[in-house]
C-alpha positions, 0 to 999 in steps of 0.5 A: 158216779165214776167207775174206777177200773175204767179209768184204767182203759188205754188213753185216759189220763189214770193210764198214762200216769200209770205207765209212766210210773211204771216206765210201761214195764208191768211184770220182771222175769227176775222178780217173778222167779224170786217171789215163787223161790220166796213162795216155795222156801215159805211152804218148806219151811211149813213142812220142815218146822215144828209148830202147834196145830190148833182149830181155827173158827167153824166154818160157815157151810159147816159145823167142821173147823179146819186145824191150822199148824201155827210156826209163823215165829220160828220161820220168822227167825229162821229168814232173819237168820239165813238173811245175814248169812248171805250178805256176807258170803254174795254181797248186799246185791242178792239183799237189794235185789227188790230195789234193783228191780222194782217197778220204777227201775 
């Protein structure tokens, strides 16, 4: 039976494929920033929209149920909306930006 995070240890074969996929770069500056500014423009977009709160399901430990603010469609059309706008004012780089910086770049 094999146990599958030790095939991730330094030297086995699983590693080595693995680093040189990922050309031994693990985490970007840049596409730890952007994820957190996509993180933090999601939870504003969370407060600032409207949207219909609604119970969930009771929880386990509780007969409580917690009330969830359901604008998932509005925040949906508002990127897709705010995603053309800046590739006509910068240019597709900012567009691009995930493929210029992924793993294997």
């Amino acid at each position: 039976m094999a146990v599958p995070f030790l095939s991730l240890l330094p030297g086995s074969p699983m590693y080595q494929r693995l680093e040189i996929q990922t050309s031994g770069k693990v985490c970007d500056t840049k596409a730890t920033l952007m994820y957190l500014a996509w993180y933090t423009f999601c939870a504003v977009l969370w407060v600032v929209l409207p949207g219909d709160w609604v119970e969930g399901l009771p929880m386990r430990n509780s007969h409580q149920w917690m009330e969830h603010k359901i604008n998932a469609f509005p925040t949906f059309f508002l990127s897709l909306g705010i995603t053309p706008s800046i590739t006509l004012c910068c240019g597709p780089q900012l567009v691009n930006f995930t493929d210029n910086n992924g793993l294997n770049s």
